[in-house]
C-alpha positions in Angstrom: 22.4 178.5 -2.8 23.7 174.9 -2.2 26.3 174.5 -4.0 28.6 171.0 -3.4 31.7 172.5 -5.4 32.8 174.6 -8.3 35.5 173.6 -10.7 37.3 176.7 -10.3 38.1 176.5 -6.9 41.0 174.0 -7.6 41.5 176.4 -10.8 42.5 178.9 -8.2 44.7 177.3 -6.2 47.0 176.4 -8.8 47.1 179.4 -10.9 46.7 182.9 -10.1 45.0 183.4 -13.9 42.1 181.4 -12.8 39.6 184.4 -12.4 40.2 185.9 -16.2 39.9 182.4 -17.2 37.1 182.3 -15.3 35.7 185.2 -16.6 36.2 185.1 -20.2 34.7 181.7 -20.1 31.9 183.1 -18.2 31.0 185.7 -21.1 32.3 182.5 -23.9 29.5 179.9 -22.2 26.1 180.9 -22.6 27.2 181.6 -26.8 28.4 177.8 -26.7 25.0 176.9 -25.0 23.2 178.8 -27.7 25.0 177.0 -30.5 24.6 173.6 -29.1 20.5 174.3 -28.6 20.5 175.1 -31.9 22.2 172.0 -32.9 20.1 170.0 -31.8 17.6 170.3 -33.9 19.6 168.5 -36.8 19.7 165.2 -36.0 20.2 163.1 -39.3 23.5 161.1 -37.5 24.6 159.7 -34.4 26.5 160.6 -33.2 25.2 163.9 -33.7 26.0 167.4 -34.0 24.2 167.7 -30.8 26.7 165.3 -29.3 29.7 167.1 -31.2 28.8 170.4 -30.4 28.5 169.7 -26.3 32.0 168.4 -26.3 32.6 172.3 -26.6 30.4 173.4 -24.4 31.8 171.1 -21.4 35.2 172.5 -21.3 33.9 176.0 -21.6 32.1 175.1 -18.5 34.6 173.8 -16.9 36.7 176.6 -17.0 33.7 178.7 -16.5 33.5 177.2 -13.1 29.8 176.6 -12.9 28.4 175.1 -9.6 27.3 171.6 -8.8 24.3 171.4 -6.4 23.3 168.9 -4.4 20.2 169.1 -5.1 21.1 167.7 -8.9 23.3 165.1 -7.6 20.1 162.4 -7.5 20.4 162.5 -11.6 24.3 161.9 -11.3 23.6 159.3 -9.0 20.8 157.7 -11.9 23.3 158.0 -14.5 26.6 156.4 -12.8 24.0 153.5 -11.7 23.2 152.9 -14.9 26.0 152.9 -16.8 27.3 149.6 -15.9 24.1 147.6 -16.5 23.4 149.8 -19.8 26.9 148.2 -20.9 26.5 144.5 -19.7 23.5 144.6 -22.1 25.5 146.1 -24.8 27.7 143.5 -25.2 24.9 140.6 -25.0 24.1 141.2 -28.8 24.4 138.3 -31.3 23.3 139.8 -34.2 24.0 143.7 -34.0 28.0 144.5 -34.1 29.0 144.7 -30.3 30.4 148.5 -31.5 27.2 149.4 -32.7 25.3 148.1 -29.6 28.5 150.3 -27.8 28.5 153.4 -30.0 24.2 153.3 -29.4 24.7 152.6 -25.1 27.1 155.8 -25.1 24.7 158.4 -26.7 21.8 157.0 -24.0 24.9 157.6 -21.3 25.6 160.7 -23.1 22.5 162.5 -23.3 22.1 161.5 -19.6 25.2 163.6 -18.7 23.6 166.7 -20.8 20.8 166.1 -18.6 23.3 167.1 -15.7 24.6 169.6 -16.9 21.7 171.5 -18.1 20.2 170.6 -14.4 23.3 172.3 -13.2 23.6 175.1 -15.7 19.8 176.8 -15.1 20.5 175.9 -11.1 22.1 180.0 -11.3 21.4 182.9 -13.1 18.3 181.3 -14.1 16.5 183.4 -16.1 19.3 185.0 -18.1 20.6 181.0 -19.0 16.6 179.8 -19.6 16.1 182.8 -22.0 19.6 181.4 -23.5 18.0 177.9 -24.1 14.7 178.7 -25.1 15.5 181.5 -27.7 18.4 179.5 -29.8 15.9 176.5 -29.2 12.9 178.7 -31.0 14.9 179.8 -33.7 15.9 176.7 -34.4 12.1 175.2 -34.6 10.9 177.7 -36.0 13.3 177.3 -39.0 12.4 173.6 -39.3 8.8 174.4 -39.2 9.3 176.2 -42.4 11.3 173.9 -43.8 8.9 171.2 -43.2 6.1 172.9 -44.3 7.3 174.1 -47.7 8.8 170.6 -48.0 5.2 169.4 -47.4 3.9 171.7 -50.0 7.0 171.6 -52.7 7.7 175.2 -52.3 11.5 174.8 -52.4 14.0 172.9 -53.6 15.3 169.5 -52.5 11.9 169.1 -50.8 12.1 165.3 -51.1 15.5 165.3 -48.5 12.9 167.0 -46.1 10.6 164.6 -46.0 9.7 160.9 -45.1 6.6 159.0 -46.7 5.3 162.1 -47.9 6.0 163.3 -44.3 7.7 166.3 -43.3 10.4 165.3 -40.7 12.9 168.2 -41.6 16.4 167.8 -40.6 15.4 164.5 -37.9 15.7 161.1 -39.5 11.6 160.8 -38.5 8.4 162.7 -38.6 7.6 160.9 -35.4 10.8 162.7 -33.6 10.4 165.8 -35.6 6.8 166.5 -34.3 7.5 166.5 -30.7 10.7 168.6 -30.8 8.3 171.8 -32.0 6.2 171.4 -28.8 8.2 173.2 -26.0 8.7 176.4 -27.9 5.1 176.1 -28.8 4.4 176.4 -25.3 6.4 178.7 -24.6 5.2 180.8 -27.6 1.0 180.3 -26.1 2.1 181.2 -22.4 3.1 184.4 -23.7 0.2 185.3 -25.7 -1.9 184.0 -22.6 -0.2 186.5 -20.2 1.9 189.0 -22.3 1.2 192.5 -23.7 2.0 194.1 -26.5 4.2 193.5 -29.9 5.9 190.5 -28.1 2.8 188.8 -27.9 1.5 189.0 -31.7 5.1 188.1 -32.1 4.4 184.8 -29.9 1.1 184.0 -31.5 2.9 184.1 -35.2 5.6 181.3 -33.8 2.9 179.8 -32.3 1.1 179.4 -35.7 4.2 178.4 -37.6 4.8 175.4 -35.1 1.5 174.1 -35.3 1.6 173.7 -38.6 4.9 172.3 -38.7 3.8 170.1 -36.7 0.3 169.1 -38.8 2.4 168.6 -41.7 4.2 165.7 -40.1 1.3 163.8 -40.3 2.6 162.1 -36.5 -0.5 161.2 -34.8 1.5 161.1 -31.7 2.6 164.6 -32.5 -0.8 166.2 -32.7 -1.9 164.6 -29.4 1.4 166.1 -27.9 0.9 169.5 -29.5 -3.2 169.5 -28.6 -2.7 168.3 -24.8 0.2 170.0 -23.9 -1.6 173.2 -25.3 -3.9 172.3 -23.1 -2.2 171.2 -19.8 -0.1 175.2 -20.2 -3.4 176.6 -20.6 -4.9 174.9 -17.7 -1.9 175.7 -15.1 -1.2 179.3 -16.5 -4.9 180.0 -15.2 -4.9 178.0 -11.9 -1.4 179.1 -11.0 -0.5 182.5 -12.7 -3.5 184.2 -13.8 -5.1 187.0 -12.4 -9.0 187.8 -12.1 -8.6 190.3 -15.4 -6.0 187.7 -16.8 -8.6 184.6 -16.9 -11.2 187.1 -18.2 -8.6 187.5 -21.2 -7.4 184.3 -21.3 -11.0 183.2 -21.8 -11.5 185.2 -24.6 -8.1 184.5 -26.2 -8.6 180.8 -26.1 -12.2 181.0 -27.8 -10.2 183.3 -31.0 -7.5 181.6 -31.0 -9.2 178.4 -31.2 -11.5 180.0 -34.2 -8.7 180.9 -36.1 -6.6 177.6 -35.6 -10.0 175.6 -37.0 -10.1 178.3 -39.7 -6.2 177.6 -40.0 -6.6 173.7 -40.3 -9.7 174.0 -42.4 -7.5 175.7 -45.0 -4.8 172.8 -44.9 -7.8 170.4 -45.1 -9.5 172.1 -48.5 -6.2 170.7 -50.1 -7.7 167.5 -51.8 -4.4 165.4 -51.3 -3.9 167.0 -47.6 -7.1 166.3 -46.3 -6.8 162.4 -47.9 -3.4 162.1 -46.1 -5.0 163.5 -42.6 -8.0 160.9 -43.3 -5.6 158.2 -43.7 -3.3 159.2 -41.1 -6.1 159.6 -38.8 -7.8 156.3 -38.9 -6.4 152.6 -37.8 -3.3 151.6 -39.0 -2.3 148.0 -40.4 0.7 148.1 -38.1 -1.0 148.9 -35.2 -3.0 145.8 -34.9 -2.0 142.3 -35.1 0.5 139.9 -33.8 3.0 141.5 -35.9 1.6 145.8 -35.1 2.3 147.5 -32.2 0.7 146.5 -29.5 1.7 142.7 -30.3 5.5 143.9 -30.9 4.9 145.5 -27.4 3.6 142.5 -25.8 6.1 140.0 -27.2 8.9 142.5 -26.6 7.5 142.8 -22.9 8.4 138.5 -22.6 11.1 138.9 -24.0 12.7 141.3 -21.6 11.6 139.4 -19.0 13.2 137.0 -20.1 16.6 138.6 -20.4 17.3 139.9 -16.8 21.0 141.6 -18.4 18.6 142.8 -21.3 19.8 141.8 -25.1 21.4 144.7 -26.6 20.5 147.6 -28.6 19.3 146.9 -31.6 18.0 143.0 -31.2 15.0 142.8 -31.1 14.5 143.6 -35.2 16.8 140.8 -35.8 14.3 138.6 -34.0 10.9 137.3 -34.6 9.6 140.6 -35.5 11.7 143.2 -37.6 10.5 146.3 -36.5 11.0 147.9 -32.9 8.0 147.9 -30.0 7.7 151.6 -30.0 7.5 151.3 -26.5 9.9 153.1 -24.3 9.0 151.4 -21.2 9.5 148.1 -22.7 12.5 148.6 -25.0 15.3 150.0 -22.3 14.1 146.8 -20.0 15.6 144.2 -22.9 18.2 147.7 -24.2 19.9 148.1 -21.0 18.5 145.1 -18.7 16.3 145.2 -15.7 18.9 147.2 -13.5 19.1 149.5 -16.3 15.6 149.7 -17.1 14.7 150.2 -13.4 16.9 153.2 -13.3 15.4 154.5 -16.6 12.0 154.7 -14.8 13.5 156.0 -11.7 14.9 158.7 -13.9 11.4 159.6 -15.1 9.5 159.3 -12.0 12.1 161.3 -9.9 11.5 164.4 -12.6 8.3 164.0 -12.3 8.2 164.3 -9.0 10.4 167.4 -8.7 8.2 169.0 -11.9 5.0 168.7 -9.7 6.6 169.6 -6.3 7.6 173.2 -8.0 4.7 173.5 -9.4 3.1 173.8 -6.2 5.3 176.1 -5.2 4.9 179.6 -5.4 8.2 181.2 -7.0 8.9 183.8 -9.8 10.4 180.4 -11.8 6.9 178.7 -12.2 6.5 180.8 -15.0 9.2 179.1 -16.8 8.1 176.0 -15.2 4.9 175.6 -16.6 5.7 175.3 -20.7 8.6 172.6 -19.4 6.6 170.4 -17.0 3.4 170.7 -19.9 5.8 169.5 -22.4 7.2 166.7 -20.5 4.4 164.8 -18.8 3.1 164.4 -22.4 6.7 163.2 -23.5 6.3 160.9 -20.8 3.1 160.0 -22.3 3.9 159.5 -25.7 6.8 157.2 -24.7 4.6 154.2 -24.6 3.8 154.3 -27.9 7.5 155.4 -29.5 11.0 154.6 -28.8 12.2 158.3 -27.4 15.1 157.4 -25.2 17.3 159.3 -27.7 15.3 162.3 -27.8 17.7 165.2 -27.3 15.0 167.2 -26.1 13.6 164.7 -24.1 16.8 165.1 -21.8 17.2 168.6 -22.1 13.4 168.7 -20.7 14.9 166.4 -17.7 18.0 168.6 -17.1 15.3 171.9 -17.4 13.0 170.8 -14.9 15.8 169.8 -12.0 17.3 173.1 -12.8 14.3 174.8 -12.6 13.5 172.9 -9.3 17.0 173.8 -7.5 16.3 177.8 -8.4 12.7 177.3 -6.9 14.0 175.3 -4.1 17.0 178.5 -3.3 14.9 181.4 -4.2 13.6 183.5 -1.4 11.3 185.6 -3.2 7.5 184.0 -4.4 6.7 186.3 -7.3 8.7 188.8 -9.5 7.9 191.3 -12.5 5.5 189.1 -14.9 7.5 190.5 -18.0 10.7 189.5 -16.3 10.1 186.2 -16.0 8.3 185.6 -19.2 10.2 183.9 -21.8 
């Protein structure tokens, strides 16, 4: 492996306890991982537990000794780059308290550093550390998928704290954020019925199930054009790329059931007089999505004013402006957020993951596996971006950190294939 450095190594030289240390922290880390997953998906605050729980999880690390690779240093680089122009910006506000515009820059700065260190983390012992991630992240959604849904249907109590305009959104402050944070498990959950065998995979298809309609029941257009094409896009590269001749036969057959039964599924939902009004309404034009004052002409005017602004306005300007509510355009908003330096390295950030995503997915290596829910996942992140605000998606960053990680293993591992079940997640 390429490894720059490893905290312990000064450790070692100082104090000849450094190896239990080491080693207790070792066995301590992937539990502190697990717990700060599973925090994320409660995100009602910011900062957030997310945030509070990480500042446990990096001295654990620490102490831990885990590697930097080299080949992670190019998100570093993104990050230490940015920071100054993401805090010029910050303190341009006029309207928005200069330690609110602060308090907002250092969670984008923050969740950039996660990024690094889950890029760093999954860089060694791969599997065992993925399998870490994606099961506390599973539990997690699946648990808000419940929530939501028997929020939706006002099966429990305190539904109304669950939900948003008759939305379910679950422990996130929106449906719109709620919605996408279901999808990577999902994926997950659909590569293994694809591929898997046995008890694991009915297991798979149930969370599955329970995910999509957590995610229906958000009523996020966004989210069910994440959900449908990233569905699609892990279908698609688990038969190019993984599947066998007998696989695609199955796979084939698979998709035309499952497909049956998720139309049967939704066709139930829909029989509900006041569910199938909501997905009527919710599925045609919106009021706020046309106009001078709806999206696309919040995007546009938000697009002048950025250019504008070449140090950017601050975080939270531009609904003190001419037009109260936010472009719900990614692209556009960290360009007047964090300036055109820091907007430049935003897009640099994407593009560079990108890049690395599609490189290892060319590659033939017994991580591609793992590879394909993550990369399926984020292109449509990516996509969705230019229609909603989602630089302070937690999992939007943890998908970043994932696929460098994923693309240093690839990058050190000799081998181009392992056990299927092994490297199933």
């Amino acid at each position: 492996m390429t490894v720059s450095g490893t905290f312990d190594a000064a450790l070692g030289s100082r104090w000849a306890g450094a190896d239990f240390v080491r080693q207790r922290a070792l066995k301590l880390l992937d539990g502190v991982v697990a717990l700060w997953i599973f925090a994320g998906g409660i995100v009602l605050i910011e900062p957030s537990p997310y945030e509070v729980m990480f500042l446990a999880v990096l001295p654990v690390a620490i102490m831990a000794g885990i590697g930097l690779y080299r080949s992670t240093f190019g998100l570093l680089a993104i990050m230490l780059c940015f920071i100054p122009f993401a805090l010029i910006a910050a303190i341009q506000v006029r309207f928005t308290p200069v330690s609110e515009a602060l308090i907002f820059t250092a969670v984008t700065i923050f969740l950039m550093l996660t990024s690094y260190f889950v890029a760093n983390y999954l860089a060694e012992s791969t599997e065992k550390r993925m399998r870490v991630i994606m099961r506390a992240y599973t539990v997690i959604a699946v648990i808000l998928a419940i929530i939501g849904t028997l929020a939706y249907l006002r099966l429990m109590p305190g539904a109304d704290l669950f939900l948003r305009y008759d939305r379910a959104k679950a422990t996130f402050k929106d449906p719109n954020v709620y919605a996408p944070f279901l999808v990577l498990p999902a994926m997950f959950a659909l590569q293994r019925v694809l591929l898997g065998r046995g008890w694991q995979s009915f297991i798979a298809a149930g969370v599955y199930f329970v995910l999509f309609v957590g995610v229906f029941v958000s009523f996020s257009r966004g989210g069910w054009g994440h959900f449908a094409a990233s569905s699609l896009i892990t279908l698609v590269l688990v038969f190019l790329l993984e599947a066998g001749a007998r696989d695609k036969v199955r796979i084939l057959l698979m998709t035309l059931i499952g497909a049956g039964m998720l139309i049967v599924a939704l066709g139930g939902l829909l029989s509900v007089p006041a569910v199938a009004n909501f997905f009527e309404l919710r599925a045609s034009s919106q009021n706020y999505d046309t106009g001078e004052t709806g999206r696309f002409g919040r995007q546009g005017y938000a697009l002048e004013l950025a250019l504008d602004n070449p140090w950017g306005i601050g975080p939270g300007e531009f609904r003190n402006l001419r037009i109260i509510e936010e472009p719900h355009n990614v692209y556009i908003t960290v360009i007047h957020v964090y300036g055109w330096g820091g907007g430049l390295l935003y897009y640099l950030m994407i593009i560079a993951t990108l890049w690395k995503g599609t490189v290892m997915l060319l590659r033939p290596s017994p991580y591609r596996l793992m590879a394909i829910p993550v990369m399926a996942t984020f292109t449509m992140v990516v996509a969705e971006s230019a229609i909603i605000d989602s630089d302070h998606w937690r999992h939007f960053f943890l998908l970043i950190g994932m696929i460098w990680g994923l693309s240093t293993a690839i990058a050190n591992e000799r081998r181009v294939s392992a056990r299927r079940e092994q490297m199933l997640i």
